[in-house]
PASEMAR-998566 format. One record per residue (C-alpha): residue in one letter; chain; x, z, y. Coordinates in steps of 0.1 Angstrom, whole numbers, plus 5000, padded with zeros to 4 digits. Each point is the difference from the previous one (the first is absolute). Example, Ala and Ser with C-alpha at 12.3 -4.5 7.8 and 13.67 -1.06 7.14 Angstrom:
<atoms>
   aa   ch   east     up   north
    a    A   5123   5078    4955
    s    A   5014   4993    5034
</atoms>
This chain:
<atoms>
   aa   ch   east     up   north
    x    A   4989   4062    6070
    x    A   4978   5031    4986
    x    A   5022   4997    4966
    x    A   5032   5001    5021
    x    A   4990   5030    5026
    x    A   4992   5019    4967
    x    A   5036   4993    4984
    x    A   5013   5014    5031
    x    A   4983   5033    4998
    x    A   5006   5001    4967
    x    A   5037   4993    5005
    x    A   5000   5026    5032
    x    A   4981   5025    4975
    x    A   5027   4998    4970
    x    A   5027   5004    5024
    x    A   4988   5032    5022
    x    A   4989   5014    4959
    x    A   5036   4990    4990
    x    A   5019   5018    5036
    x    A   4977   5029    4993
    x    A   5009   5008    4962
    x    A   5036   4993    5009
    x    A   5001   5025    5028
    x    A   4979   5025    4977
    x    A   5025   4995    4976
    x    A   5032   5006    5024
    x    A   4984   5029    5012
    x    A   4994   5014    4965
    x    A   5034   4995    4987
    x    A   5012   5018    5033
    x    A   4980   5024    4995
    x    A   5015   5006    4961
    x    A   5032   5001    5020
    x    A   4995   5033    5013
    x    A   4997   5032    4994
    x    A   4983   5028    5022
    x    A   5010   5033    5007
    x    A   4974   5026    5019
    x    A   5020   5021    5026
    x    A   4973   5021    5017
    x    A   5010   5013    5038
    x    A   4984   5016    5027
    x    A   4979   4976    5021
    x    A   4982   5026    5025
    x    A   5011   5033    5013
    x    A   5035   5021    5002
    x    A   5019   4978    4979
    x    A   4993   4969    5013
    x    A   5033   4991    5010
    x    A   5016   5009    4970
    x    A   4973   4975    4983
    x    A   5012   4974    5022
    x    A   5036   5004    4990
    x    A   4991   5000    4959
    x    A   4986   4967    5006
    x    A   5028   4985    5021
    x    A   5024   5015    4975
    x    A   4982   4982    4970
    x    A   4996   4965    5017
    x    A   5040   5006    5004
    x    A   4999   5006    4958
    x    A   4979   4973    4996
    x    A   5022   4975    5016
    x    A   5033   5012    4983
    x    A   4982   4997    4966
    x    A   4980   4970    5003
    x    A   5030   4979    5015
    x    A   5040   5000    5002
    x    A   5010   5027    5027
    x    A   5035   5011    5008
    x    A   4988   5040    5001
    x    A   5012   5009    4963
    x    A   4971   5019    4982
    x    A   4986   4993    4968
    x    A   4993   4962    5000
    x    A   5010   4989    5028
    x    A   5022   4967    4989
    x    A   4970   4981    4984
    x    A   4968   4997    5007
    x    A   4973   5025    4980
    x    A   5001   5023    4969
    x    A   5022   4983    4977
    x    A   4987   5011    4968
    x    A   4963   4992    5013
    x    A   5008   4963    5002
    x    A   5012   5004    5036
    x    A   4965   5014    5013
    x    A   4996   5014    5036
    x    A   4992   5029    5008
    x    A   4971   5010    5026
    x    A   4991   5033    5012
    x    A   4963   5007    5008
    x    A   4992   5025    5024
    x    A   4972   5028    5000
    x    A   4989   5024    5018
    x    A   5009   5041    4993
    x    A   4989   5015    5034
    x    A   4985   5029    4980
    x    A   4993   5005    4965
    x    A   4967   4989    4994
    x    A   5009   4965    5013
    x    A   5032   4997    4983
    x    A   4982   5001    4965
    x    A   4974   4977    5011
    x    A   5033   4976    5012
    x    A   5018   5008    4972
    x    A   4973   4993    4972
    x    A   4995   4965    5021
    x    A   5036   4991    5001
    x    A   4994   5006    4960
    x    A   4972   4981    4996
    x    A   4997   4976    5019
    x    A   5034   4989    5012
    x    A   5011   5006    4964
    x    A   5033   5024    5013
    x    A   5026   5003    4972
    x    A   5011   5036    5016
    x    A   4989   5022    5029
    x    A   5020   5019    5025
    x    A   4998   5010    5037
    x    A   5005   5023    5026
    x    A   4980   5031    4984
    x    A   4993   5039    5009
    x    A   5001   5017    4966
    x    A   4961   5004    5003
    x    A   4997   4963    5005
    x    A   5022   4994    4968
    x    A   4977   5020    4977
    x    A   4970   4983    5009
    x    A   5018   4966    4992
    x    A   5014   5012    4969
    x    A   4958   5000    4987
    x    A   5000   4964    5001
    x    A   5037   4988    4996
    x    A   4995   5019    4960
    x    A   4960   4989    4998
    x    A   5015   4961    5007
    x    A   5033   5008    4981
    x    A   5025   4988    5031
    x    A   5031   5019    5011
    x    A   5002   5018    5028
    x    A   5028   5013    5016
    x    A   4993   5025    5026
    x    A   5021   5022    5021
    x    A   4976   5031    5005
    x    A   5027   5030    4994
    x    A   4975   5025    4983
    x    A   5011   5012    4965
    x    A   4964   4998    4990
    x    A   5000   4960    5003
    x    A   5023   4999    4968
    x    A   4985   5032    4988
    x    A   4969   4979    4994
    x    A   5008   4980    4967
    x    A   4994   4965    5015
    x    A   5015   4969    4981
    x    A   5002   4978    5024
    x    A   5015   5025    5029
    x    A   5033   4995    5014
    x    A   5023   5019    5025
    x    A   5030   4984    5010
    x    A   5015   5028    5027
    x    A   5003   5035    4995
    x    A   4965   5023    5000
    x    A   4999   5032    5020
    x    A   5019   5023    4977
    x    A   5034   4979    5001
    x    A   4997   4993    5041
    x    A   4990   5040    5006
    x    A   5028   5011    4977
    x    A   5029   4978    5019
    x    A   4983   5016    5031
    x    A   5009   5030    4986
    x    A   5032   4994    4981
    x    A   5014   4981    5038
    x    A   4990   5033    5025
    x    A   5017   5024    4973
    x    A   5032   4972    5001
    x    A   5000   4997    5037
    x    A   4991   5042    5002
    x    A   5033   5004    4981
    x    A   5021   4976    5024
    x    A   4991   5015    5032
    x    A   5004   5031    5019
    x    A   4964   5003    5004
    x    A   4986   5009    4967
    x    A   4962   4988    4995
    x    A   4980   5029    4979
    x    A   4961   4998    5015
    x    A   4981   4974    4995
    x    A   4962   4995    5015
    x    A   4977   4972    4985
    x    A   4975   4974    5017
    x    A   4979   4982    4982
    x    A   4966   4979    5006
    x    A   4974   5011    4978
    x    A   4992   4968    4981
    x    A   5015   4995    4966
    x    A   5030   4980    5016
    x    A   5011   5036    5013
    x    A   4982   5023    4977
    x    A   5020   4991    4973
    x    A   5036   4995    5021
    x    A   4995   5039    5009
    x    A   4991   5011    4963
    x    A   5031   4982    4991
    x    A   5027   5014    5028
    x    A   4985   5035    4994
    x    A   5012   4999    4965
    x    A   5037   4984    5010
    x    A   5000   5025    5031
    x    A   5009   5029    4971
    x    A   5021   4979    4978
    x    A   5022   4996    5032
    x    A   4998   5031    5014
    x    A   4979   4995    5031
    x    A   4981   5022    5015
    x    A   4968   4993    5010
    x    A   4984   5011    5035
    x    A   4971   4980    5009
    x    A   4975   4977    4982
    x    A   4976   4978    5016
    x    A   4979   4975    4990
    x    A   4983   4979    5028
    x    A   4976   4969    4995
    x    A   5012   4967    5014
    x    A   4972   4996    5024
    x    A   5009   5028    5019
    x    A   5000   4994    5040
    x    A   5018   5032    5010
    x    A   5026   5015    4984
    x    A   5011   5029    5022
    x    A   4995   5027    4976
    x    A   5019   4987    4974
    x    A   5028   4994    5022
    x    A   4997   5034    5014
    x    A   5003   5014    4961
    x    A   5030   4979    4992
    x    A   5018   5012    5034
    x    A   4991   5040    4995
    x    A   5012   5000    4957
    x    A   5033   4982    5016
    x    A   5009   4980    4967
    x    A   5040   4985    4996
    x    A   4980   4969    4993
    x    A   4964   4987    4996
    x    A   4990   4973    4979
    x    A   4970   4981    5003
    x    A   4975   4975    4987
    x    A   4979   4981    5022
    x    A   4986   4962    5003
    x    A   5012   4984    5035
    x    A   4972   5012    5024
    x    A   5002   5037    4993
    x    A   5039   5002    4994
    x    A   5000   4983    5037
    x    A   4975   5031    5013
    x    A   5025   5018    4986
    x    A   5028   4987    5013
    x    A   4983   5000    5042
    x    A   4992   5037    4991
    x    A   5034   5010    4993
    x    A   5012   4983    5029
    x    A   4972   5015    5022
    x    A   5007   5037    4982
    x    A   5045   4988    5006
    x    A   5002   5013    4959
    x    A   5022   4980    4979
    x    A   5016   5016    4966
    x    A   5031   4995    4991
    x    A   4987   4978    4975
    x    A   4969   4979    5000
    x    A   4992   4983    4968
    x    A   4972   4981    4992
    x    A   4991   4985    4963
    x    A   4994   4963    5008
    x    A   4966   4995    5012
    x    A   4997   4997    5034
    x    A   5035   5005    5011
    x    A   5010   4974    4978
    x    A   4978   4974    5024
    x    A   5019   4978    5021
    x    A   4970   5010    5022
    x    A   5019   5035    5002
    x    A   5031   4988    5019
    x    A   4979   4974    5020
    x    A   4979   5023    5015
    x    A   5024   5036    5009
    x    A   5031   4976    5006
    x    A   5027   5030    5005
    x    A   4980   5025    4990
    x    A   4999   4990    4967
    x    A   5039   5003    4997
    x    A   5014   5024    4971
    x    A   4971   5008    4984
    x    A   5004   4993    4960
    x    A   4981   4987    4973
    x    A   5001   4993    4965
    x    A   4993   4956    4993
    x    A   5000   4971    4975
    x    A   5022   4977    5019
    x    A   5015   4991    5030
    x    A   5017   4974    5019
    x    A   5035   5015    5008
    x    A   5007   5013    4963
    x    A   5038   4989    4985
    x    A   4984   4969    4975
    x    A   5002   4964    5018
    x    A   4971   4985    4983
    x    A   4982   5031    5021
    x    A   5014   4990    5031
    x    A   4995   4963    4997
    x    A   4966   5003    4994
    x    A   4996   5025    5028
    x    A   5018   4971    5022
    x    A   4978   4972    4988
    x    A   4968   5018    5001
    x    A   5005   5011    5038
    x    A   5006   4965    5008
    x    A   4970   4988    4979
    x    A   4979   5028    5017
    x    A   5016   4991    5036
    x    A   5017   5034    5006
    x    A   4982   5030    4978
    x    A   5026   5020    4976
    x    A   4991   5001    4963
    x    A   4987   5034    4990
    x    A   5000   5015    4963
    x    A   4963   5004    4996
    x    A   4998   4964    5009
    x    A   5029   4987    4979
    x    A   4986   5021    4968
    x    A   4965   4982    5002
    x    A   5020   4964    5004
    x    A   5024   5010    4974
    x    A   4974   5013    4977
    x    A   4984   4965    5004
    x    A   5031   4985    4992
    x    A   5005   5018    4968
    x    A   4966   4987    4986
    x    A   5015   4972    5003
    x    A   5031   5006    4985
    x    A   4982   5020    4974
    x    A   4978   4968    4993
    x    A   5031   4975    5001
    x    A   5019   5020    4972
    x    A   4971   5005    4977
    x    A   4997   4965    5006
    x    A   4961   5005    5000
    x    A   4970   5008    5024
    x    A   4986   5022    4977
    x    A   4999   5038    5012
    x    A   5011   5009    4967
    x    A   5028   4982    4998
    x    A   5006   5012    5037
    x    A   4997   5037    4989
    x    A   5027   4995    4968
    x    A   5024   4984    5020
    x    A   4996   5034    5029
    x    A   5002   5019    4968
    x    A   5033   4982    4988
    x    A   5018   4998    5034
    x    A   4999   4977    5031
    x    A   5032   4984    5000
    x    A   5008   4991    5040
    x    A   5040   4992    5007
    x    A   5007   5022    5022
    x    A   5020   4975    5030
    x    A   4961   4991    5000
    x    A   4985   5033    5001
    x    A   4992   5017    5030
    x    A   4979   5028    4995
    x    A   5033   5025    4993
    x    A   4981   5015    4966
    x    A   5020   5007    4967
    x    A   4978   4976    4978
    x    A   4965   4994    4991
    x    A   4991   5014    4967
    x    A   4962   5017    4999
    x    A   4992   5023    4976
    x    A   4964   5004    4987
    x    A   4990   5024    5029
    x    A   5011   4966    5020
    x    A   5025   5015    5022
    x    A   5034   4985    5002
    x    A   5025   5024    4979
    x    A   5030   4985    5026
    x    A   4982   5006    5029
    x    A   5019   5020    5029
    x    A   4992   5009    5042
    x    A   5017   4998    5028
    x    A   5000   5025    5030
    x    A   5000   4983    5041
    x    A   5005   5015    5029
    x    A   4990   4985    5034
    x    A   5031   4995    5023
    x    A   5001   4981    5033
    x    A   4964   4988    4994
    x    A   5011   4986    4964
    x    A   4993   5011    4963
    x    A   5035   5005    4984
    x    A   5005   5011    4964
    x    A   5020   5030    4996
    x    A   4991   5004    4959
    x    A   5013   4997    4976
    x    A   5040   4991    5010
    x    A   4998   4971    4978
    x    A   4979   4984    5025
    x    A   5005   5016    5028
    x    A   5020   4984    5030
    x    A   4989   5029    5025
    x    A   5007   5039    5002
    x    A   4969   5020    5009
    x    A   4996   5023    5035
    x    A   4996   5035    4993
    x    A   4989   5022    5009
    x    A   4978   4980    5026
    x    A   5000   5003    5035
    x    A   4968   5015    5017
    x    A   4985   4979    5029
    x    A   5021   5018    5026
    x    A   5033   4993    4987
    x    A   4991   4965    4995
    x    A   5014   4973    5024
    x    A   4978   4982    5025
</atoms>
């Protein structure tokens, strides 16, 4: 009886050593058929929300890559990379709330989850800090930080997809001059607002230079700091030089300050531009509803350009997100995700070298599956993009519409804007 109570457990014992080793080794080959990508987003503070929607929009990626979908992007009819074997594709999130934590996130997306690429919803301060370990760990990072001093560094493994702030402030430029020419009301003065972190340091350094190549004359300069509660004065400045337009750079809090303190002051210009940033948030048309209406800025992306790839992801992403509108800085990180993938999938390796080459050679994307409007994807050693090109918006009846370039625009732009008086109520 002893002798047979022992064969049992010994029986029970082979079989639970025998499930055990057979789940370990399902879970190992699953895990070899995957690869990770780090996509680091805001988990705390201003940007929040726009966190939330890079992480909707890449579980949306993630299920048109990892299984048949009807939305045509790249590799949607099968089911993973096809020249990886058919392995999925997962997206690991990390934290980039402010610098210092996003290169602590990003060196553990790198080291411990083993990330074959890194991108993510990053201020161009945020970007060089990850850049430290991205080269250090030799793993591409595709950032969309717009300073010229990101690709002025001389980092291998640095890539920028979208234009950086010299392209974006010289269609700003190149567009008022068109639109100058084109109306009765000629736009010659030109006042600048700019927070005084490098985000808008290095915008103003730039437009001051393009100002004279376009014949602008400057009346009024300021830089303000982001944190700023009160912005009365500067408001009172921008009303007394009395520009033809003012064009600003500001994160979402402060261009929101701004925006109350024109309405509290009744001063709008005839043309209020902003360079991305803040009044490229969806939070910016959320929060001043009609008061946000004609006020321009220069983007990435957006939902209503003239591409249907473009639309149908911005109609199968507002359904997967239960109502919010696709934005451009949101679309760039997801797309930027996407194209490590692609990247990865044509060199047929996970190696960042063979990554890097293939960014080098050219990402080929046909373009019925392409939705990001861009010329191409060739990066030069700097790691910019040579076919990289912007587009200018305008908000109209609550809605971002692009008005730039023609090619992709389905809307004519409102000029000069109407102050608050003339404005129906």
């Amino acid at each position: 009886m002893v002798l047979k109570k022992r064969k049992i457990w010994i029986l029970m014992f082979l079989f639970l050593l025998f499930f055990n080793t057979a789940c370990s080794v399902e879970k190992n080959t699953e895990e070899k058929n995957e690869v990770s990508i780090g996509v680091l987003v805001p988990l705390n503070g201003a940007q929040t929300q726009a966190g939330k929607e890079v992480t909707q929009l890449l579980e949306l990626i993630e299920d048109v890559v990892n299984r048949p979908s009807d939305l045509s992007l790249p590799f949607h009819e099968g089911i993973g990379l096809p020249n990886l074997n058919g392995v999925k594709i997962r997206f690991v999130i990390g934290d980039s709330s402010t610098p210092d934590i996003a290169m602590v996130e990003a060196e553990r997306l790198i080291t411990e989850e083993n990330v074959i690429g890194l991108t993510g919803l990053l201020s161009s301060s945020s970007t060089k800090t990850i850049m430290v370990p991205a080269e250090r760990y030799e793993v591409v990072l595709l950032g969309e930080g717009t300073s010229e001093t990101l690709t002025d560094a001389g980092y291998e493994y640095f890539g920028r997809t979208y234009p950086g702030d010299d392209t974006f402030i010289e269609d700003t430029f190149s567009y008022l001059r068109e639109i100058s020419n084109a109306s009765d009301k000629p736009i010659n003065t030109v006042a600048l607002v700019s927070e005084d972190s490098e985000f808008g340091a290095n915008i103003a350094l730039i437009e001051r230079k393009w100002l004279n190549e376009y014949d602008f004359e400057l009346v009024e300069d300021i830089s303000y700091s982001a944190l700023a509660s009160n912005v009365t004065s500067e408001v009172l400045r921008i009303r007394q030089a009395k520009p033809d337009a003012v064009i600003m750079s500001s994160y979402i809090a402060d261009a929101l300050l701004f925006m109350s303190t024109f309405r509290e002051q009744d001063y709008f210009p005839s043309v209020l531009f902003g360079q991305r940033g803040g009044f490229a948030s969806s939070d910016f048309v959320k929060n001043l509803g009609e008061d946000a209406n004609y006020v321009f800025s220069t983007a990435r992306w957006n939902t209503d350009m003239d591409n249907q790839a473009a639309q149908d992801l911005a109609e199968a992403f507002q359904e997967y997100s239960d109502g919010t509108e696709l934005i451009g800085d949101v679309m760039a990180v997801g797309w930027n995700a996407y194209l490590l993938a692609i990247a990865a999938n044509q060199a047929g390796s996970t190696e960042s070298d063979a990554i890097r080459a293939e960014m080098r050679k050219g990402l080929d994307v046909a373009k019925e599956e392409d939705p990001s409007g861009l010329l191409g994807y060739q990066y030069d050693e700097t790691g910019q993009n040579q076919l990289a090109s912007a587009i200018i918006v305008q908000v109209q009846d609550m809605e971002m519409v692009t008005v730039y370039p023609e090619a992709l625009s389905m809307q004519k732009e409102i000029y000069p804007s109407p102050n608050w008086r003339e404005r129906k109520r």
